[in-house]
C-alpha positions as CSV (number, residue, x, y, z in Angstrom):
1,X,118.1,10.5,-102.8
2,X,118.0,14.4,-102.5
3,X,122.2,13.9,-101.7
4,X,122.8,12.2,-104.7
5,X,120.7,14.4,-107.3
6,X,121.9,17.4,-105.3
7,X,126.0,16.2,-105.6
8,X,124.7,15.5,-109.7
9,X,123.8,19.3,-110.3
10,X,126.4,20.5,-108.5
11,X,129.1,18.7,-110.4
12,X,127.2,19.5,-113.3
13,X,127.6,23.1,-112.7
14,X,131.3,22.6,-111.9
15,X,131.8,20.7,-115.1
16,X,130.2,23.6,-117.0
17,X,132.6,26.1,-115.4
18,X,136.5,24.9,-115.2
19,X,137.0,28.2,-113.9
20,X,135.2,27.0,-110.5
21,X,136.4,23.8,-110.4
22,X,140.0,24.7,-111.1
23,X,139.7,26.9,-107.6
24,X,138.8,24.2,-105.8
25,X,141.5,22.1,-106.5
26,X,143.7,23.3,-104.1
27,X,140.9,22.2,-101.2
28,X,141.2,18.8,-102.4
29,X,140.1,16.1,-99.4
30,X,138.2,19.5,-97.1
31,X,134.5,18.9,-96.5
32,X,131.8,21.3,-97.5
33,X,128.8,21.4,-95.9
34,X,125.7,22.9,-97.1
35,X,122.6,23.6,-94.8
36,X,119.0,24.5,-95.5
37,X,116.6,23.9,-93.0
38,X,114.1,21.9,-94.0
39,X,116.2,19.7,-96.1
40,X,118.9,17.5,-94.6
41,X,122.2,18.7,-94.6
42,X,124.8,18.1,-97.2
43,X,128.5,16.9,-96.7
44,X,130.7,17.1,-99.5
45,X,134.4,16.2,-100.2
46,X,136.2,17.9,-103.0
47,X,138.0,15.5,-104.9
48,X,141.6,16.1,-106.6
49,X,139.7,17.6,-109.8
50,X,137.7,20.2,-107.9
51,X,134.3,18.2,-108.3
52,X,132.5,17.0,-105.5
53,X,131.9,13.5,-103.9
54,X,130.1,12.1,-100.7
55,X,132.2,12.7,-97.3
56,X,133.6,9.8,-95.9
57,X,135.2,10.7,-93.2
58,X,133.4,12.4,-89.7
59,X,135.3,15.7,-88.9
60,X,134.5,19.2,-89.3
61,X,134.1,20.8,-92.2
62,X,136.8,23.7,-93.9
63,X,133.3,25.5,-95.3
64,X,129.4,25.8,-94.4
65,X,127.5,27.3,-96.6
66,X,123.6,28.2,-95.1
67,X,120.8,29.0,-97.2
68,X,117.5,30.2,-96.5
69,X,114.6,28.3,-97.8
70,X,113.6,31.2,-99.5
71,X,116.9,31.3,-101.6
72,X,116.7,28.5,-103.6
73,X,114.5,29.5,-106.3
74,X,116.5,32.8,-106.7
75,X,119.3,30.2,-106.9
76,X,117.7,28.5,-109.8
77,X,116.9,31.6,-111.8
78,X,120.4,32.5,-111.0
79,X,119.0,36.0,-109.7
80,X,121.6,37.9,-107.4
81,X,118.6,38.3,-105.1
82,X,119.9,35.3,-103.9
83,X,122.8,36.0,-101.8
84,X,120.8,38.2,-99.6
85,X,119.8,34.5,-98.6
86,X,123.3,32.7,-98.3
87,X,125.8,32.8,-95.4
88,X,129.1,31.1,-95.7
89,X,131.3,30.1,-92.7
90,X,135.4,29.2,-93.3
């Protein structure tokens, strides 16, 4: 449940900005991985068009991204405050 609405909003965002999903195209078939204790982690696959899709396949991934808890809602409200919050491994 939280996978799929997360993967939704995410490709959502992409969709609103070729810009980002243009730079991913070049990653297509890596996994992403996002982390933020309490949640359960997220594995992603970036798909030929730079969006995102479930991860099929067990392996390790090219990126991890880590948030803090406390990050998301500065996330939402797109506030740089954020990224004081965000560590990114790859």
């Amino acid at each position: 449940m939280i996978e799929s609405g997360a993967l939704a909003a995410l490709n959502h965002l992409l969709e609103q900005q070729p810009w980002a999903a243009e730079r991913l195209r070049p990653f297509a078939g890596q996994a992403v991985e996002f982390r933020c204790p309490p949640f359960p982690d997220l594995r992603l696959r970036i798909t030929d068009d730079g969006l995102l899709d479930r991860a099929r396949v067990e392996g390790v991934s090219a990126l991890v991204v880590k948030l803090t808890p406390g990050a998301l809602p500065f996330l939402l409200a797109r506030d740089e405050t954020a990224l004081k919050g965000v560590e990114i491994e790859g």
